[in-house]
C-alpha positions, -999 to +999 in steps of 0.1 A: -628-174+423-596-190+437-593-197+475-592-164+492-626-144+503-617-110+502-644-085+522-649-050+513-662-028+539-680+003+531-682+029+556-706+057+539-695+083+563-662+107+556-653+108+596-623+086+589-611+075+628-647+078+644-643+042+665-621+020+674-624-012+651-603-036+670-632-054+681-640-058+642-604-080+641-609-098+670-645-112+656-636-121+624-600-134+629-584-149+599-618-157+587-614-137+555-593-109+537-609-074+551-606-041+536-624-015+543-629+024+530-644+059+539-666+085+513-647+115+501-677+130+501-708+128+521-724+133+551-698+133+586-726+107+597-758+087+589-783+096+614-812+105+593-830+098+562-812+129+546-777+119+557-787+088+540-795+103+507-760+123+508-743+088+513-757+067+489-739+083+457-707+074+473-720+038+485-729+035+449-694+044+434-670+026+466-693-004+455-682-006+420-645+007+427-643-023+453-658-050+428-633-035+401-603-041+426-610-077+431-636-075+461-657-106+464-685-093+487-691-058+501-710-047+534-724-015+536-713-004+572-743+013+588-776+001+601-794+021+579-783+009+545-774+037+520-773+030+489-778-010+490-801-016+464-785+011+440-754-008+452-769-042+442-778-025+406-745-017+404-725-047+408-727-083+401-710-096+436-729-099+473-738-070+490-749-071+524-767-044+548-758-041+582-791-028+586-810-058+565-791-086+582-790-073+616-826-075+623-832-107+606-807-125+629-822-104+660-858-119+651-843-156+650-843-151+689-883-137+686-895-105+691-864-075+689-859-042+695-830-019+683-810+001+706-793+030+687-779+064+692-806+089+687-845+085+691-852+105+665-840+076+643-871+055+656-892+059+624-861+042+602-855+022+618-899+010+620-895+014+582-864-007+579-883-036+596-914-027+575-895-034+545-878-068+552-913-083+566-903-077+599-927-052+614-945-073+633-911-083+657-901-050+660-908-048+697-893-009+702-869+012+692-849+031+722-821+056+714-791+062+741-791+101+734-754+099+723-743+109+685-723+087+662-695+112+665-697+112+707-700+070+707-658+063+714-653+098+730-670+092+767-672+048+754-682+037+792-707+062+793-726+051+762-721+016+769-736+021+802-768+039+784-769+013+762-773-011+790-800+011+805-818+012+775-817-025+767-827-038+799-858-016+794-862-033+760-861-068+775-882-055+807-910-029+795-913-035+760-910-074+756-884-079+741-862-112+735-835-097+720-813-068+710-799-055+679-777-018+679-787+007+657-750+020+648-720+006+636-703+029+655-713+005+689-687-021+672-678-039+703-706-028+730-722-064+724-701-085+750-705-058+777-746-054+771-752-088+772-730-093+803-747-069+819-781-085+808-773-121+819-766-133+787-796-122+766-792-120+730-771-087+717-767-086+680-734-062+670-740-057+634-707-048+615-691-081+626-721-100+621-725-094+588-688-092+579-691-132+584-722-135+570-707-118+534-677-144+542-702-171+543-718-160+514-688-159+492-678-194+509-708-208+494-721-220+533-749-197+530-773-195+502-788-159+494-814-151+467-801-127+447-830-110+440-841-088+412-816-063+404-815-051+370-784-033+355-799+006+352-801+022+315-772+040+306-781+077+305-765+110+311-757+118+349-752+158+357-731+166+392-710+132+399-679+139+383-665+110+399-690+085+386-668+068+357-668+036+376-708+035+372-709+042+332-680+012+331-706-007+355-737-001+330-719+000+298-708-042+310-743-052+318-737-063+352-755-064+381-763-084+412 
């Protein structure tokens, strides 16, 4: 690897344009090389556990794309984290959930709770702490009542429900900390914890953009965990999966 950390972004959504991602830049200034790309197919948003299914198959394929062109860690740009362990299969460089690493650096601060976009979401979010160990920090889940798609249309009027909603977090569930829910709040942090004298906001995207950096840097050590390259075996319906048959037929994987 020669001197350069390069950062893929996945965003598993096909709503190319949906925020503003100049607070992205301003956070991670000339810390790494940042690209970034959108599914051509998939779901407009990932709001639900089906939306996640629909995303993954392209989380799967940008993964292996990005490693191909030269990426040296991905991050899968939603708090739900599509496709991430099929991703991990897939390739042999870091991936890194919004999702996974966003609630682990909320609970260094104690007890957390994630403020997101819609309730409904409340149950992935209890299972996304569930499956990192975390369960027991989860302090609540509170959504604003605004959709991914709505978040930079009317952006003072979900920041301000975001404060609402995280002040009740802090207040009447007992919580030390926040972490959002969406990707799509890039750049709410500041504000929220402004407005919450300082308390801990996590914005995700950013915060795991350095993380990956850090990664590829060598300053932090990950486990890699156990992810085996699949079997090679006939795939019906994803006619733009070459990438994955190169992937399996080069015994890769993270």
């Amino acid at each position: 690897m020669g001197s350069t950390c390069r950062v893929h972004i996945i965003t598993p959504i096909i709503s190319e344009g949906f925020r503003d991602d100049s607070a992205l830049h301003e956070a991670i200034d000339r810390l790494c090389e940042v690209t970034s790309g959108f599914l051509d197919k998939g779901p407009a948003s990932v709001e639900s556990a089906v939306d996640e299914v629909l995303a993954a198959p392209g989380v799967v394929d940008a993964a292996i794309r990005a490693e191909q062109d030269g990426a040296d860690a991905l991050v899968i740009d939603c708090m739900l984290d599509p496709g991430i362990e099929a991703a991990r299969e897939a390739v042999s460089i870091p991936v890194i959930g919004c999702g996974e690493a966003g609630i682990a650096a909320a609970a260094e601060h104690g007890r957390f709770s994630v403020v997101t976009v819609l309730q409904r979401q409340a149950p992935l979010f209890r299972s996304l702490a569930r499956r990192h160990g975390l369960a027991a920090d989860l302090a609540s889940v509170r959504g604003i009542g605004v959709p991914v798609l709505e978040l930079d249309r009317d952006k003072e009027s979900a920041i301000l429900a975001s404060i609402r909603e995280a002040r009740a977090a802090l207040e009447e569930d007992g919580a030390d900390a926040i972490v959002f829910g969406c990707t799509g709040m890039l750049g709410f942090g500041a504000g929220v914890s402004r407005a919450l004298d300082g308390a801990p906001v996590i914005d995700p995207l950013p915060y795991a953009v350095r993380l990956a950096a850090a990664v590829v840097k060598g300053e932090v050590q990950r486990e890699a965990g156990d992810h085996p390259v699949p079997e090679r075996k006939p795939v019906a319906g994803f006619s733009g999966w070459p990438a994955l048959e190169a992937a399996v037929n080069s015994g890769e994987g993270e």
